[in-house]
C-alpha positions in Angstrom: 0.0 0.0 0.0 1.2 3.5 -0.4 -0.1 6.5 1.6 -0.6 10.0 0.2 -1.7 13.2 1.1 -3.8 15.7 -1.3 -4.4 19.5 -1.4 -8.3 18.2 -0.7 -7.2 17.3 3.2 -7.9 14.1 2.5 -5.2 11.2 3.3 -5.2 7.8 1.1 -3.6 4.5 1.0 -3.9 3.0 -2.4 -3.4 -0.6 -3.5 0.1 -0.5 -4.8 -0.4 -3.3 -7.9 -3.6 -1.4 -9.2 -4.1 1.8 -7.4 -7.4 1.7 -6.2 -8.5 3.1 -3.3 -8.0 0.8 -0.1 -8.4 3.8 2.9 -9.4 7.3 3.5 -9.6 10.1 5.9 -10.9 13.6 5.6 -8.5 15.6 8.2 -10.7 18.8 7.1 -12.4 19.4 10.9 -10.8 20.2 14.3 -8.7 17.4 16.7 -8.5 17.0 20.3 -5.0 17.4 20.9 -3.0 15.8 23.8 -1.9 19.5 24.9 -5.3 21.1 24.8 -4.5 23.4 21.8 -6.4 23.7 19.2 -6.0 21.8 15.8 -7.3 21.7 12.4 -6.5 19.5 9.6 -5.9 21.3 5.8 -4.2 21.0 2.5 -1.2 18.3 2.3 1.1 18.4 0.3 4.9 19.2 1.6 6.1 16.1 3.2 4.6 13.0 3.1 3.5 10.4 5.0 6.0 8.8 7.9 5.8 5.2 9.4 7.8 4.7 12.4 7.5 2.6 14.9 4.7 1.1 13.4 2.6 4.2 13.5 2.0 6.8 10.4 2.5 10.2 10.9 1.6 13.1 8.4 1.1 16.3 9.5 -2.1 18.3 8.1 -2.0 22.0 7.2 1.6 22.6 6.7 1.7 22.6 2.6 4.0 24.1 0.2 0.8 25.6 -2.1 -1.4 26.8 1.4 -4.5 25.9 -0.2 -6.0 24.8 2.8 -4.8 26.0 6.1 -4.3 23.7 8.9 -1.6 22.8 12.1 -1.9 19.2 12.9 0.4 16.7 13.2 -1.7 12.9 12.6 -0.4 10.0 14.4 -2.5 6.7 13.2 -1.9 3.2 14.4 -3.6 -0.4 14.1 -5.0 -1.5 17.0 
């Protein structure tokens, strides 16, 4: 699978043989944040997504082209 981040806000995983589709999540809305500051999802497109430690990062907001303004960083993990 490869993840990916668009200016829409939304992030994908896509089937790497065929590229369809397998997950996605609109990061367009606010985030309860473990230090109590507000967060908002937006555009992505500067860095991509991050998988460390067997969680994916990918921070939502930040983009080169601010199409969308936003100023969270994602963590997501199976569990």
């Amino acid at each position: 699978m490869v993840f990916a981040g668009s200016l829409d806000g939304h992030l994908r995983a896509y089937h790497s043989t065929n590229g369809s589709i397998i997950w996605d999540i609109d990061t367009l809305h606010e985030f309860e944040t473990v230090n109590g500051i507000k967060a908002r999802g937006g555009s992505m497109n500067g860095t991509g997504p991050t998988i460390a430690g067997g969680i994916l990062y990918i921070n939502s907001g930040y983009s080169r082209i601010p199409s969308i303004p936003g100023n969270v960083l994602l963590a997501f993990s199976v569990q």
